[in-house]
C-alpha positions as CSV (number, residue, x, y, z in Angstrom):
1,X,-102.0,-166.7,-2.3
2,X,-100.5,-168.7,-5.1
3,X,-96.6,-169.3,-5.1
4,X,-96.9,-167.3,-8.8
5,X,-98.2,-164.5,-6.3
6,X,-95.5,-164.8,-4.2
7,X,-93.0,-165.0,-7.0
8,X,-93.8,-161.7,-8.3
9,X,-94.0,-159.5,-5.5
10,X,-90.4,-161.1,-4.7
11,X,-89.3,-160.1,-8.1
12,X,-90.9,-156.2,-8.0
13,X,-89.5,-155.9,-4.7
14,X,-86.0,-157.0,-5.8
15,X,-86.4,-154.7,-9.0
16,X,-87.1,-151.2,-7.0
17,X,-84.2,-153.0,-4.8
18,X,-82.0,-152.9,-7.7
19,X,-83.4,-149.7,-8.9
20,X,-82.8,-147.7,-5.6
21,X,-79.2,-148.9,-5.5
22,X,-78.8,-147.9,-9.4
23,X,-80.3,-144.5,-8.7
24,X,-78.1,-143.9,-5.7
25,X,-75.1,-144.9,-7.4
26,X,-75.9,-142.6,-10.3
27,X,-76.1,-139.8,-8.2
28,X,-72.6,-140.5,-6.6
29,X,-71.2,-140.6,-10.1
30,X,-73.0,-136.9,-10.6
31,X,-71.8,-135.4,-7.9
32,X,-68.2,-137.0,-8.4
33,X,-68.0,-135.5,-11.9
34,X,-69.4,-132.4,-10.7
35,X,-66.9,-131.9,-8.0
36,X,-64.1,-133.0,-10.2
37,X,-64.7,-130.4,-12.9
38,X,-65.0,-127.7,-10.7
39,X,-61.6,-128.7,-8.7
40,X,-60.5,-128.4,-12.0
41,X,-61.8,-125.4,-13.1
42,X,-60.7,-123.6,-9.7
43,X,-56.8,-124.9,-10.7
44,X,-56.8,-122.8,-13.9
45,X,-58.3,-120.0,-12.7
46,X,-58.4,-119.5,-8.8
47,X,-59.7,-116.3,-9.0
48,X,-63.2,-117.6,-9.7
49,X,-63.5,-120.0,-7.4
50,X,-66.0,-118.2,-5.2
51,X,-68.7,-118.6,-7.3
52,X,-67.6,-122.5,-9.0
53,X,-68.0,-123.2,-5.3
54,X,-71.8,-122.3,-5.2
55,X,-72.7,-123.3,-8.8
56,X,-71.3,-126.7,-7.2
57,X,-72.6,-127.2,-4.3
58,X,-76.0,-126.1,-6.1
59,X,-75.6,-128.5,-8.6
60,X,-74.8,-131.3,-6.1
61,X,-78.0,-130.2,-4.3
62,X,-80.2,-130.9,-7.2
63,X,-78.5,-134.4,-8.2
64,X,-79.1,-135.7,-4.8
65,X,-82.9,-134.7,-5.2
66,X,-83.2,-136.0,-8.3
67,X,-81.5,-139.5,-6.7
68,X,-84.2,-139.3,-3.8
69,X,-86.7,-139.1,-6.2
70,X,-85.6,-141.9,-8.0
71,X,-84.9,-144.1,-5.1
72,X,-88.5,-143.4,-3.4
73,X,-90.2,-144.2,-6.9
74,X,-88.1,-147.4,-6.7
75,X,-89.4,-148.2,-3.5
76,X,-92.7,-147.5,-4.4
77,X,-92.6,-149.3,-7.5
């Protein structure tokens, strides 16, 4: 193997590195604004907080699969 080789894999490895950390750190910024607008959306009206709580958590769900799927096509990549 030649050290350009070498170079490169080091480079795409640090790239879905940098990509899996990116796509994690996207999906803690989802679920944070998620969670934040349905806190505040149960303040004004507590009545409906049954189902905020479920369209939440739902929505939650799907940004953390979304942020698997990015971080496995990272690693992959």
């Amino acid at each position: 193997m030649s050290v350009l080789t070498v170079l490169l894999e080091g480079i795409a490895s640090a790239g879905g590195a940098v990509g899996a950390g990116i796509a994690a750190l996207g999906a803690g910024v989802g679920v944070g604004q998620s969670g934040k607008g349905a806190l505040e959306a149960m303040a004004r009206q507590p009545e409906v907080s049954g189902d905020l709580r479920s369209n939440m958590i739902l929505a939650a769900a799907l940004v953390e699969g979304v942020a698997l799927f990015g971080v496995v096509v990272a690693l992959i990549s």
